[in-house]
N, C-alpha and C positions, 0 to 999 in steps of 0.2 A: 504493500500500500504506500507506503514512503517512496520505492522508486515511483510509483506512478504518479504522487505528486508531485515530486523533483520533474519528473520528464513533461507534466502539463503546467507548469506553470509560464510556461511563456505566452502558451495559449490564452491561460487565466488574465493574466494581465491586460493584454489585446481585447479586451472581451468586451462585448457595445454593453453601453452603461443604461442600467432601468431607476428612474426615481419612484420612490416612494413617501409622501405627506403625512398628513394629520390628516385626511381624509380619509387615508386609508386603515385609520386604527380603532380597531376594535374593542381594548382594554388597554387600561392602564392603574399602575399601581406604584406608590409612590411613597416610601419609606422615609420620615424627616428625623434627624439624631438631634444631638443635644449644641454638637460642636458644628456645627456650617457644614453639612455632609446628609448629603440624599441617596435610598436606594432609589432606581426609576428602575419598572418593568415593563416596555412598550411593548403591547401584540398589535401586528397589521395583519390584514390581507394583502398578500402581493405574489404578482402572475410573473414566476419564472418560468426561463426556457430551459428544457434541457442540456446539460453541459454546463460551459461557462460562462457566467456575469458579472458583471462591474455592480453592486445594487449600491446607488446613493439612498443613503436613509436617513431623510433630511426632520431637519424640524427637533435634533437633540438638542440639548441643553448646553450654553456655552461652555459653562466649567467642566463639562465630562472628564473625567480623567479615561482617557484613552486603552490604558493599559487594564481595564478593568472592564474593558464591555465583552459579554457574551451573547451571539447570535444561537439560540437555539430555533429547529424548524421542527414545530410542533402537528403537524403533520402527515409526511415522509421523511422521518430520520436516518431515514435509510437511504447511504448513496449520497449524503450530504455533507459539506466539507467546506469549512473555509480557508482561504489561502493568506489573506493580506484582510488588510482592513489601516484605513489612513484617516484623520481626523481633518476635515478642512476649515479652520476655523478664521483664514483671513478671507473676510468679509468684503461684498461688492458696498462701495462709494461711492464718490465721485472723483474722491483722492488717491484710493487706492485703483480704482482705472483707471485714471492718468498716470501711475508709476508702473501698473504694469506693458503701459508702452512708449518707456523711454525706449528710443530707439529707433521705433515705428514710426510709421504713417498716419495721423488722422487730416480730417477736413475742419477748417474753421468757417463759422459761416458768421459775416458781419452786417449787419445792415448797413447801408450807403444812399443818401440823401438822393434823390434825384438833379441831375443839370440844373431844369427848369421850375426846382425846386418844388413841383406837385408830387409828394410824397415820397417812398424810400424803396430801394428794391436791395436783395440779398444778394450777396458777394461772396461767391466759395473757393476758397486756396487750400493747396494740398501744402503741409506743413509736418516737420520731424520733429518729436517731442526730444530732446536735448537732455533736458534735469528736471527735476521736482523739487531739488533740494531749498529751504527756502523762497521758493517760487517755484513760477513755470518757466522755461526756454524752450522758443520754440524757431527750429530755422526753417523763414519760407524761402523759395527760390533766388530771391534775392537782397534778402537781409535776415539777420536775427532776432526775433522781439524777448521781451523777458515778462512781459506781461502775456495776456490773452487777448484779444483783441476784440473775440467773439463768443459764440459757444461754441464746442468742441463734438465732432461728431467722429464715436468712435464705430471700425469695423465690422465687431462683435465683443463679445466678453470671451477673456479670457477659461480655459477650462479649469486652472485651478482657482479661481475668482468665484466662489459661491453667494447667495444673496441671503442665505442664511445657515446658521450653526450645520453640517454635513458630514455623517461616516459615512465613507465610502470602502464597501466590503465583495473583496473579489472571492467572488464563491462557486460551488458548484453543484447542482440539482442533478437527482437522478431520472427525475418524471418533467414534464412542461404543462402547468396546471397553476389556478391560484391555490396557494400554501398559506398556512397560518405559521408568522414567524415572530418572535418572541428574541425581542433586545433589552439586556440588564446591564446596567451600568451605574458606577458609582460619580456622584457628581458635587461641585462647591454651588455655593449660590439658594440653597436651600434652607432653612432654618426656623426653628419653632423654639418660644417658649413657652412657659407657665403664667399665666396669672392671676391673680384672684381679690376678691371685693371679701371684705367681711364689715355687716353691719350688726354694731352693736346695740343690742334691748338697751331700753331706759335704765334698769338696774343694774343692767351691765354685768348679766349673771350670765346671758346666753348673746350665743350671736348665729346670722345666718352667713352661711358662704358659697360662693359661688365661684368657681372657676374654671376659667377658660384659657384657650391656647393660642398664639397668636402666630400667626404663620408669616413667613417673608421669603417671596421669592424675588430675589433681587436680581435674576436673567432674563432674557428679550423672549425668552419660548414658552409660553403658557401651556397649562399642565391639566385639559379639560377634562369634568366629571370622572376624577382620578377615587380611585379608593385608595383612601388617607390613613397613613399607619403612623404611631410615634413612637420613639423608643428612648427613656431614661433611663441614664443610668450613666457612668464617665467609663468610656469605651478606651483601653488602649489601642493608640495610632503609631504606626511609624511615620516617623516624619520626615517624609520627603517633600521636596519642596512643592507645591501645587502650583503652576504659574495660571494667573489670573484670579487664582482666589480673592474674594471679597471679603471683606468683616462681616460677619453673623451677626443679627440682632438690632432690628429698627425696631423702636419703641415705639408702638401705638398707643393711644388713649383706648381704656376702658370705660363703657358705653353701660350703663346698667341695664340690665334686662330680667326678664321671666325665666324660672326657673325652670331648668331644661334636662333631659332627660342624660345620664353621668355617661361616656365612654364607656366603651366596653375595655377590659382591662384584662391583663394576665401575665404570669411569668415567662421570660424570655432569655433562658442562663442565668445572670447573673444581674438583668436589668427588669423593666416590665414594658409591655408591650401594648399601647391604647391605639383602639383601633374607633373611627368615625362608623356612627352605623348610616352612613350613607355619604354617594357620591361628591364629589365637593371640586369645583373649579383654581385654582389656583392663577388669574391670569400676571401675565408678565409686566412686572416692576409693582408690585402690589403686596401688600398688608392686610393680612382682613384675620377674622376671629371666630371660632367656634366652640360652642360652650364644653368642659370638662364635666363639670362634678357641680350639685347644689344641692346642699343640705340645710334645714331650718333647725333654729332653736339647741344649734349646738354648747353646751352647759362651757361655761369661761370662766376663769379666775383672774381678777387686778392684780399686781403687787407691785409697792412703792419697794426699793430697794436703794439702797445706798452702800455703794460700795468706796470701803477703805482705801486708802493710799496704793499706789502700787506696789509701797515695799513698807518695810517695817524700818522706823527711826527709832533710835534708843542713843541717845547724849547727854555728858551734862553739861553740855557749852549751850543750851539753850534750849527752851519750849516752840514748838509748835503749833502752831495753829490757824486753822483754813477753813473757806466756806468752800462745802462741796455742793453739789446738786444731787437731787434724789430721781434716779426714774422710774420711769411706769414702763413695767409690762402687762401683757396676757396672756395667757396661755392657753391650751384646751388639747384634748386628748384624741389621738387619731385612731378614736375604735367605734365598731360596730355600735357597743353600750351608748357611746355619744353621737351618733347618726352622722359617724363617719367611717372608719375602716377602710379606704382606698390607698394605697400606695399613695403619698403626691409627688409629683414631679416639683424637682427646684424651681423656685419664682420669686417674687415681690407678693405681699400679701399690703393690701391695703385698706386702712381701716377705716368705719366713716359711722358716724352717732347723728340721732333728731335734737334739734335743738329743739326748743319752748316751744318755736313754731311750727315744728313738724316737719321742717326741712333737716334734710343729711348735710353732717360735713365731714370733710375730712382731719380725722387726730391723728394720724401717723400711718408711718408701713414701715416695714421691714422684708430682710431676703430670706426667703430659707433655702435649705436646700434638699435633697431626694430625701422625704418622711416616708420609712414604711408604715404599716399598720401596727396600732399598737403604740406605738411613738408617741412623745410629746413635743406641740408646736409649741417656741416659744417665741414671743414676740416685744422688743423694743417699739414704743411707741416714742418717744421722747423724754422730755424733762418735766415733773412737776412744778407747777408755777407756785402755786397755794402752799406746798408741804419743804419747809427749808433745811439744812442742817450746816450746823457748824461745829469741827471735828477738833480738840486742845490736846498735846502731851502734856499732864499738870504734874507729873513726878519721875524723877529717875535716881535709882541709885545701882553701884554694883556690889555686888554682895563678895567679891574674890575670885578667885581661881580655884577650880573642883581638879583634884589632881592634877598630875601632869600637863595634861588638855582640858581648854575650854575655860569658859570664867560662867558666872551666874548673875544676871540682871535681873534687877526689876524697874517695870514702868506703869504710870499710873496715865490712865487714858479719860475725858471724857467727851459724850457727843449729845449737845443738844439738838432737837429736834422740835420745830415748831409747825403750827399745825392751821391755818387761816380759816380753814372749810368749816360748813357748820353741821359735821358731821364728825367723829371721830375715825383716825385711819391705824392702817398697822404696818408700820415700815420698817423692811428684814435690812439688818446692820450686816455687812461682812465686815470684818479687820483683818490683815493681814497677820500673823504670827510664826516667826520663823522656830527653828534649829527644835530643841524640847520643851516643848512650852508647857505652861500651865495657869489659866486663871483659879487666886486665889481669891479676889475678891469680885463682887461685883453685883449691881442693883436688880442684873435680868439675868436670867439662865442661860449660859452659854454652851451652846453643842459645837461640837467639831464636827462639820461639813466638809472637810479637808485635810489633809497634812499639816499646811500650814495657811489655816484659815477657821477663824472663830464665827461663829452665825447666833446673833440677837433678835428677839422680838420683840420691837416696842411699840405700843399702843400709846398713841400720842390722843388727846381728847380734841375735842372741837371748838375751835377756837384757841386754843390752848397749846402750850407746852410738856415735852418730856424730856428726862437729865437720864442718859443709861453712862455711868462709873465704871470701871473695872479695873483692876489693878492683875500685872501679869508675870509670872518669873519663867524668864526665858534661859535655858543652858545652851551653851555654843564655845 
């Protein structure tokens, strides 16, 4: 079988060339990943002859990576064979038809005023196209110009000059019949993400979520009534270079809407796989959006938190002391109990409450990233305006050196906390504490949440102020 295609491929090559469109495709199916990276699976009908063809199979996608298309013929597999296959991706202009005939021949044609000045008649000179290079050159028979004079009237187009995205795959048919043929190919220019609306009840105990995927095909070839698959998850790539690759990820605005029926969803290795239950357009250079997942009344937790210094001070050259900011999170749980359980895909989650008047706004978003089931979301909204804190070192001493190694400190800590709302709140302290620590003293109960990190609960009243003390002996 190898010599025979060694010995027919001159033949293949010579072979009159069949195009094939968008007209002619039957299915389509269209794989969007996380990183700028599409599968595409195109099926056409197309009538080859027996033997060998040149088949342009126009209308791919500009970024295709080449080295990754497979023609299968889903028909007669038998007998069938491809040889070559070449990507033609420099594109008909008006620029690049002018370059590809430096050298050549074309015609200019000028309009020219009439003698007797009643109107204008065309003028055609045969002219050699010279250069492109920053301009045109062109020599007529008896001079040079380096402008254009007229417009340009070329021959034909050239054969490697296509007018749009073209594999061109030298093959060979066993039968002469239309066949159903099936092209997959890995492509840049594709890209989807996550994203989601959460609003918040009045209480702020529950909230509803909705989310959706936002798709962006940022190539000239639209992708009609394609069945839409997505696949999260961070895929290793080898990294070779892709030339023409685009940047991934135009941000569109989120539009609220009706809650809509979730993707279908499921395992795929080691990622998950949402599939659209129905067909869906992708056209070329567009953004558009299709709902994910929406759930109501899923149960939320606030918490004010205030987190410590980044490191632990202990001096006696001097006290410290600073106002921090306290923030607000939410959280909520990604299970079935809480009328959710879906894998999520990484996104922006954005969150939005009724004011007095019933309108929504917006209090904050944050990213997350791939939540399975089971999971907790956790979410930064911002800073507390209402709830303050102000953090003091008011003691230090060292107690000596413990053996050979290490010495033994103590520090004495406090952090007010004040409270505007006319509601009482409860805001979770972390402090940093390194090496072997120990609180001996202190106003609130202190858990270790960490190695080296203390965790407080202080219930600040409304209107009001709270003082949480602690005094701590650190060995290092």
């Amino acid at each position: 079988m190898r010599v025979a295609l060694l010995a027919a491929l001159p033949a293949l090559l010579s072979a009159q060339e069949t195009a094939t469109t968008l007209k002619d495709q039957k299915a389509l199916a269209v794989t969007i990943y996380n990183d700028n990276r599409a599968l595409v699976k195109d099926t056409r009908d197309v009538r080859l002859t027996k033997g060998e063809t040149r088949l342009a199979f126009q209308d791919v996608a500009a970024q295709i990576r080449p080295e990754t298309a497979l023609l299968r013929n889903l028909t007669a597999p038998k007998d069938f064979w491809v040889a070559e296959q070449n990507f033609d991706f420099d594109l008909l202009t008006p620029q690049k038809l002018l370059e590809k005939y430096v050298g050549e021949k074309v015609v200019v044609v000028r309009s020219v005023q009439n003698a007797d000045g009643a109107g204008a008649k065309e003028v055609r000179e045969e002219a050699t196209v010279l250069a492109t290079n920053s301009g045109t050159v062109l020599q007529f028979a008896d001079r040079i110009e380096t402008t254009v004079p007229g417009r340009i009237v070329f021959p034909g187009v050239p054969g490697n000059l296509r007018a749009r995205p073209t594999l061109v795959i030298t093959l060979h048919s066993g039968i002469e019949r239309e066949q159903k043929l099936e092209l997959s190919y890995l492509t840049g220019g594709l890209s989807w993400r996550a994203d989601y609306v959460a609003n918040l009840a009045t209480d702020e105990k529950t909230l509803d979520l909705s989310g959706w995927v936002t798709l962006t095909n940022q190539g000239s070839v639209p992708f009609p009534n394609a069945t839409l698959q997505l696949v999260a998850g961070d895929l290793n790539r080898a990294r070779t270079p892709m030339p023409g690759s685009a940047p991934g990820g135009i941000v569109g605005s989120l539009m609220k809407a009706e809650a809509a029926p979730r993707m279908a969803e499921e395992s795929l290795f080691e990622y998950h796989l949402y599939t659209l239950d129905r067909p869906t357009t992708l056209a070329a250079n567009q953004t558009k959006q299709v709902a994910l997942l929406s759930a109501a009344s899923v149960p939320a937790r606030k918490e004010f938190l205030l987190q410590g210094q980044d490191y632990y001070y202990s001096g006696s050259y001097g006290l410290v002391e600073d106002k921090r900011k306290v923030g607000v999170f939410v959280e909520f749980d990604n299970k079935e109990a809480s009328r959710l359980g879906m894998p999520l895909p990484k996104g922006v989650i954005r969150v939005y409450k009724r004011d007095g008047d019933g309108r929504a706004q917006f209090v904050g978003e944050d990213n997350v990233d791939h939540t399975p089931q089971n999971e907790r979301v956790r979410l930064k909204l911002g800073e507390a305006f209402d709830v303050t804190a102000r953090r003091k070192q008011t003691d230090y001493k060292s107690l000596g050196k413990q053996g050979k190694f290490g010495s033994v400190h103590e520090s004495a800590f406090e952090v007010e906390l004040k409270n505007a709302k006319k509601e009482p709140v409860t805001v979770t302290v972390l402090e940093p504490l390194p090496g072997d620590w120990e609180v001996i003293q202190s106003s609130h109960p202190c858990t270790k949440s960490a190695a080296h990190e203390g965790r407080f609960q202080v219930t600040v009243p409304a209107e009001g102020r709270a003082l949480l003390t602690y005094r701590v002996r650190v060995k290092w």
